[in-house]
N, C-alpha and C positions, 0 to 999 in steps of 0.2 A: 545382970548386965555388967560386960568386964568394962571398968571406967579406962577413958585412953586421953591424956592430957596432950594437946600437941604441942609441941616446942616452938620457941618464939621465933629462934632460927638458927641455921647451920649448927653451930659450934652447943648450941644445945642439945640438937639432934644428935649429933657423933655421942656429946657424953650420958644420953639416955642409954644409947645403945652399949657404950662402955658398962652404964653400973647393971642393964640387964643383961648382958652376955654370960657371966660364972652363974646364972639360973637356967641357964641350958643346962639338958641331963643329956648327955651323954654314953649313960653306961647301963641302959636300956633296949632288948634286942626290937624291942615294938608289938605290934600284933600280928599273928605267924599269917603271910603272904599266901591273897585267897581266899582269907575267914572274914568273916561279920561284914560291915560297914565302911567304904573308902569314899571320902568328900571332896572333890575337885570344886575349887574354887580358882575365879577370875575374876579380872575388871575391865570394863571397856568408859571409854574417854569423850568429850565433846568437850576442847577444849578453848573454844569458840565462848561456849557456856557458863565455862568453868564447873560443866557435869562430871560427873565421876557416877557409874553402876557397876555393882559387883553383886555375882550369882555365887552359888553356893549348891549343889549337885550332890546328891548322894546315892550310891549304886552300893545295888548288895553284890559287895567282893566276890563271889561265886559263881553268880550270870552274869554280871555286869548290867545287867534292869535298873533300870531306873525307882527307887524309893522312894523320893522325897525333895524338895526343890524350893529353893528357896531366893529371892531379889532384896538388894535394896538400892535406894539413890540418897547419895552425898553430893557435897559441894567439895571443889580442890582446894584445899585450903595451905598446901604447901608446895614449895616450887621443883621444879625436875631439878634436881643435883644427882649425879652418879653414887649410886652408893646408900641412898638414903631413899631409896622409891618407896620402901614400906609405909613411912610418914603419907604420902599421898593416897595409898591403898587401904591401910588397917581398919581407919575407923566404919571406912564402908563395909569391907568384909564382915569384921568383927556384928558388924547389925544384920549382913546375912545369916552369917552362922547361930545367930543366937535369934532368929527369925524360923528355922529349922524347927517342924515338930517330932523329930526324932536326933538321939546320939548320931553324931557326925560320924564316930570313930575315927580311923585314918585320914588326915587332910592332904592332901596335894595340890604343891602350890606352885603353879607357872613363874618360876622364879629359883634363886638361891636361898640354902641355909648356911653351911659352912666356908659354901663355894663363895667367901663375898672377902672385899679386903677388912674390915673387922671381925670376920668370922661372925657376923651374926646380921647375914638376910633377913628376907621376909619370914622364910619358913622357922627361923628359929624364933625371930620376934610375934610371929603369931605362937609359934606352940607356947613360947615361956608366957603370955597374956593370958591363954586360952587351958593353960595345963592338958592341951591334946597332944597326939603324937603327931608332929609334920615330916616332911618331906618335901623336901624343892628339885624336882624337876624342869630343867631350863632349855631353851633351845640352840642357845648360846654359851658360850663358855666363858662369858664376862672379860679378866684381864688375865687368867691362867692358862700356861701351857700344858698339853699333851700330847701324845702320839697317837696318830689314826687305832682305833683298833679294827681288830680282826673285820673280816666283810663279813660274819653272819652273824645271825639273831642273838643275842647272848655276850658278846665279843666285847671286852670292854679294857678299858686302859684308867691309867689315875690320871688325874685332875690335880697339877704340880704348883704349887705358891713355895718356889725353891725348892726344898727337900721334900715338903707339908704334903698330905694323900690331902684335898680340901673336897675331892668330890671324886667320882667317875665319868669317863664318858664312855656311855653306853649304847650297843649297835639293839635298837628296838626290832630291827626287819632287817632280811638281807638285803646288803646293797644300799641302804637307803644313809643317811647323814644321821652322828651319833646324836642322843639329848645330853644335857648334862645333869647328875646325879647327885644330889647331898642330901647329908642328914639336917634335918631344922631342930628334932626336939625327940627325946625316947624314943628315937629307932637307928639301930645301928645302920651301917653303910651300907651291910650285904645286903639285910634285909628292903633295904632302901631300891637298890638295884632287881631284888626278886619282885617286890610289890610293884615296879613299871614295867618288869616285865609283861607280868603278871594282866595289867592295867590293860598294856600294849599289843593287845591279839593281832590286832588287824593293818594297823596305822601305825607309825612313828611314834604318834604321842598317843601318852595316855588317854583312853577312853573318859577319864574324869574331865581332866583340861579338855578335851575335846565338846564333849557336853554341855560343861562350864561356860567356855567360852562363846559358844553360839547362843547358851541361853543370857547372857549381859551381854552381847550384840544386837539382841533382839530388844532386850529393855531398856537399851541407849535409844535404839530409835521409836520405841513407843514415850519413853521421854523426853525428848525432844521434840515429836512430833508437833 
C-alpha cells in the first residue's frame, strides 16, 4: 500500500509538492507506444457528499480491450484550490490502482504533469508515489500559452510557461480541439504525444480517460444512490 499523508493545508501542500518534485525522472523514453498495458484513470465527484470515486481502467495497448478494472470510494478531504487538485484525488486513485489485479503499466491521467505552475501535476505526483510511468493528458491548457496547431491528426504545437516547452497541444482528430500533453514521470514528451495518439483512434480523448471516466460516473451514482 503507497502510504499518502495529507497536508494540513495550503502552504503545506505547495511544500510537499516542492520536496517531491526533483524525484520526477525525467530522462526516461517510457514504454514504446502500442506495447503491453495502458491504465486510464479518473475521478468523478458528489460534492453535496463530500464523495469522491476514482476508477482505474486498464486496456491492452495493442486492441485497446479492456483487461482489468478497478473502483474505489473516498471522502474530500481537501479543498479545491487551483493548482493543488492532486491532494483531493490521489488518495482515491492511489486505492484504485493498487485494487488492480494486474500491472497497470502506462497510467493516463485526465490532468497535468509538467504542464502545472510547479511543474509537478497529478501525473507526476502519482508516478513519483507509485514509481510508474504517467502521462497527463488534459483538455484544457490550464494557465499556458500556445498556438493552434496544424488542423490534422498528429499536428501539434508546444505548451509555452515563457520560453519553458511545459507540455504540447496535440490535434487527436482532424478538425476537432487539441488535448493537452505532458510528461508526469519516465516518459519522455514524444513518447507522451505517440502514446495519446496511439490511445486516440477514434475520439479526441484518449480511449483510457474515456473508459475511465464513464466507469467512476457510474460508481458515483451507485454510491450515492
Amino acid at each position: 500500500m503507497t502510504t499518502f499523508r495529507m497536508p494540513a493545508d495550503e502552504a503545506e501542500a505547495r511544500a510537499v509538492q516542492d520536496a517531491l518534485r526533483p524525484r520526477v525522472v525525467l530522462d526516461e523514453s517510457g514504454p514504446p507506444p502500442g506495447t503491453g498495458r495502458v491504465t486510464g484513470v479518473d475521478v468523478a465527484y458528489d460534492d453535496e457528499r463530500d464523495v469522491v470515486v476514482a476508477a482505474a481502467v486498464v486496456l491492452d495497448a495493442a486492441t485497446l480491450d479492456v483487461v482489468a478494472e478497478s473502483t474505489a470510494r473516498g471522502r474530500v478531504t481537501f479543498p479545491y484550490v487551483p493548482g493543488l487538485l492532486a491532494f483531493r484525488e490521489i488518495p482515491t486513485v492511489l486505492a484504485a490502482l493498487e485494487a488492480l489485479p494486474v500491472d497497470p503499466g502506462l497510467v493516463v491521467c485526465d490532468g497535468y504533469g509538467r504542464a502545472h505552475p510547479r511543474r509537478f501535476g497529478l501525473a507526476s505526483h502519482l508516478g513519483v508515489l507509485t514509481g510508474l510511468p504517467v502521462i497527463g493528458v488534459a483538455k484544457n491548457p490550464f494557465t499556458f500559452r500556445y498556438e493552434q496547431p496544424g488542423p490534422l491528426r498528429g499536428d501539434f504545437t508546444p505548451l509555452l510557461d515563457g520560453d519553458e516547452e511545459v507540455g504540447r497541444a496535440l490535434r487527436t482528430q482532424d478538425g476537432t480541439k487539441p488535448v493537452f500533453v505532458s510528461v508526469g514521470h519516465r516518459t519522455g514528451l514524444d513518447d507522451a504525444c505517440a502514446h495519446t495518439l496511439a490511445l486516440a483512434r477514434d475520439f479526441r480523448q484518449p480511449e483510457t480517460t474515456r473508459r475511465a471516466d464513464a466507469l467512476c460516473r457510474a460508481a458515483l451514482r451507485d454510491a450515492v444512490a
